[in-house]
C-alpha positions as CSV (number, residue, x, y, z in Angstrom):
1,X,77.6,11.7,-89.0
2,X,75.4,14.1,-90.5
3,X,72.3,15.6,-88.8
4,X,70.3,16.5,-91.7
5,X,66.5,16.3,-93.2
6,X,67.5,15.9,-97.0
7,X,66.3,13.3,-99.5
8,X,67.6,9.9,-99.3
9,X,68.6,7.7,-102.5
10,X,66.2,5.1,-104.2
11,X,63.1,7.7,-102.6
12,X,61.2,10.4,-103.9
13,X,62.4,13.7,-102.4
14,X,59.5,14.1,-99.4
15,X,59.6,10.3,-98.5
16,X,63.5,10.7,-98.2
17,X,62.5,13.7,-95.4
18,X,60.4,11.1,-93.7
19,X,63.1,8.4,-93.7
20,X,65.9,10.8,-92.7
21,X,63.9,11.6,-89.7
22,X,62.8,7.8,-88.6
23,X,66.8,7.4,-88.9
24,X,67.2,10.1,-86.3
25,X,64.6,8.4,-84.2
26,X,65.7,5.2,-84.6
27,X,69.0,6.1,-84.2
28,X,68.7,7.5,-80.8
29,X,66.4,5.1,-79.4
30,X,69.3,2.3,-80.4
31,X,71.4,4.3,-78.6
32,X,69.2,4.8,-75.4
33,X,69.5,0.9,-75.0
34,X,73.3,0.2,-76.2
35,X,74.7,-2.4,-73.6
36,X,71.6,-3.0,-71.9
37,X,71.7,-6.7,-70.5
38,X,68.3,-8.8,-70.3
39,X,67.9,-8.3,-67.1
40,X,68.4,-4.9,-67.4
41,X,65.6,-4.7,-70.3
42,X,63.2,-6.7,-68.4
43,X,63.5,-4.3,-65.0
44,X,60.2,-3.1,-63.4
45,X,60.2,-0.1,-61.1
46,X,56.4,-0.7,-60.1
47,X,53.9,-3.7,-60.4
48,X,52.2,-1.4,-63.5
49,X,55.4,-0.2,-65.5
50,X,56.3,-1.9,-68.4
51,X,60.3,-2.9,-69.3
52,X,62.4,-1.5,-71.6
53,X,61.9,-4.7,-73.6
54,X,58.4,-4.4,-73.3
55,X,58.5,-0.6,-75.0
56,X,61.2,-1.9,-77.4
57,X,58.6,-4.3,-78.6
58,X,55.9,-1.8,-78.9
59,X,57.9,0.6,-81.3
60,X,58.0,-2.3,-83.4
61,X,54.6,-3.4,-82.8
62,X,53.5,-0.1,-83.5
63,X,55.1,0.4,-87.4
64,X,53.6,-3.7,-87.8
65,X,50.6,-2.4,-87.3
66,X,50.6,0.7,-89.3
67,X,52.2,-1.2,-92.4
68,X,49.2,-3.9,-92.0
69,X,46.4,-1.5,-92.1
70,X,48.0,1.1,-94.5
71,X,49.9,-1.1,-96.7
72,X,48.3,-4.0,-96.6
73,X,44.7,-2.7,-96.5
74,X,43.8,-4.9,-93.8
75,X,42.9,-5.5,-89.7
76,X,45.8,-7.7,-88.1
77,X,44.7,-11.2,-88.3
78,X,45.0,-13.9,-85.4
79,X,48.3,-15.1,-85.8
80,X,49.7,-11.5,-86.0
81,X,47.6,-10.8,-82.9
82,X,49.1,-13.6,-81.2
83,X,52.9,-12.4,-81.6
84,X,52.2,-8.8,-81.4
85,X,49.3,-8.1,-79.4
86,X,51.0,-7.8,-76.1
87,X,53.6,-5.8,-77.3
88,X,51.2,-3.5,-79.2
89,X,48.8,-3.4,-75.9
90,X,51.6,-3.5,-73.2
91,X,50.1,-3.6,-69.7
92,X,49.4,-6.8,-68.3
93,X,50.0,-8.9,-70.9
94,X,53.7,-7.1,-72.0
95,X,54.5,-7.8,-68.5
96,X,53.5,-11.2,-68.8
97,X,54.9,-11.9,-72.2
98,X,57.9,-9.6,-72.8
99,X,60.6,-10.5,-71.0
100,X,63.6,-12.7,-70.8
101,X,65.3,-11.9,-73.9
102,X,68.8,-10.2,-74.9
103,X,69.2,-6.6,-76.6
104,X,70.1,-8.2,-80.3
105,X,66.5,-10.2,-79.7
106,X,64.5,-6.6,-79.9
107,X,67.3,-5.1,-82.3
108,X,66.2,-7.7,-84.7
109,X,63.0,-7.1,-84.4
110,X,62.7,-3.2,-84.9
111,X,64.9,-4.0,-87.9
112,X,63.0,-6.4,-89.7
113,X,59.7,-4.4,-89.0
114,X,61.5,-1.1,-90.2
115,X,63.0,-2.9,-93.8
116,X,59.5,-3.8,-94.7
117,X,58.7,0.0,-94.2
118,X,61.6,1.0,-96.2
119,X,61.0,-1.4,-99.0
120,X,57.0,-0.2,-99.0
121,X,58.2,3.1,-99.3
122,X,60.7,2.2,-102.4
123,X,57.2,1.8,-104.0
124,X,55.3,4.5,-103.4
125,X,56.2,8.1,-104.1
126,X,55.8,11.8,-103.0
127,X,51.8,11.9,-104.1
128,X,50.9,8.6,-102.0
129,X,52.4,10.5,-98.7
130,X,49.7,12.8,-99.4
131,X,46.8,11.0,-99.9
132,X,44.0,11.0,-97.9
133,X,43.0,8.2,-95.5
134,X,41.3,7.6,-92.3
135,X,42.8,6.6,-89.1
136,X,41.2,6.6,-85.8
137,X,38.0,7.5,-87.2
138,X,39.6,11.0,-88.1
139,X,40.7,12.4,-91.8
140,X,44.4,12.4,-92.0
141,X,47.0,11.5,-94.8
142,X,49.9,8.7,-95.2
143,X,52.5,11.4,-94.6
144,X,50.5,11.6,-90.8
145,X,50.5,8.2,-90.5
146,X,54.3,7.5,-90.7
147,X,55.1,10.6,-88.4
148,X,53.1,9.1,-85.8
149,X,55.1,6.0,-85.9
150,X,58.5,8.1,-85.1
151,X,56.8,10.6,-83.0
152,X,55.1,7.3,-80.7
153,X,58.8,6.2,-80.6
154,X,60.4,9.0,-79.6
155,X,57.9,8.9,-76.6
156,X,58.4,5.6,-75.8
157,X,62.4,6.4,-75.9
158,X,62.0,9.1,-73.1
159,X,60.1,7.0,-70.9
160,X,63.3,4.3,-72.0
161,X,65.7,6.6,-71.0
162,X,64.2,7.2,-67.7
163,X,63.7,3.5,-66.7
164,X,67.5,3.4,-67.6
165,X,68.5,5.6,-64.9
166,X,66.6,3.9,-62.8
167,X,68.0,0.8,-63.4
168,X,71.4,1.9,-63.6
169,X,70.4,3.4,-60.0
């Protein structure tokens, strides 16, 4: 295995930076989980934690809802809010909804969400990355955008690493 930013066929030569580093991300947050069973995934150290699962969900909840609003031009609608809502909100209602399922159950999930992304990106090129937008009501650009969804991961994988150990405990 290589550890490398460098472009990625099929992409233009900046979107195949991005990708390489959402691999890395990805990569390592797979890893953070490997032979994790449901109850495992599900485990609460406190009455206002959220699982493993639950954070699982909300990586993937996370790139949904940046693909939705940035590729699709759009607000989630109802039904969207229905399946991910919890996930994207955690607290309460991850708790409540996120729980009782195996590792390949999430795996699938972060997959699907993250070929969509992949195929998007196939469309667009170097420029689009660059391109101005808003988000949060501040000025930022595409390239921004897509950062944040590794860089929310990668905090979501420390706090996964740490409910591992306490698990494991």
């Amino acid at each position: 295995m290589e550890f490398k930013v460098k472009e990625v066929k099929g992409y233009t030569p900046q979107m195949g930076h991005l990708i390489s580093m959402m691999n890395y991300a990805r990569k390592t947050t797979l890893d953070s989980v490997r032979g994790l069973t449901a109850e495992e995934l599900d485990y609460l150290p406190n009455k206002d934690s959220n699982s493993i699962g639950a954070l699982l969900m909300h990586i993937a909840a996370v790139e949904f809802g940046f693909q939705i609003e940035f590729f699709d031009g759009r607000k989630p609608n109802q039904k969207e809010m229905a399946e991910w809502g919890a996930a994207y909100s955690l607290g309460n209602a991850g708790r409540a909804e996120i729980k009782g399922h195996p590792l390949e159950y999430y795996i699938e999930k972060l997959t699907s969400v993250r070929n969509r992304t992949l195929n998007e990106f196939k469309e667009r090129n170097d420029d689009w990355l660059y391109e101005e937008c808003q988000w949060d009501h501040h000025p930022s650009n595409h390239y921004f955008i897509w950062f944040h969804v590794f860089e929310d991961e990668i905090n979501h994988r420390g706090q996964i690493r740490i409910l591992r150990k306490m698990v494991k405990s």
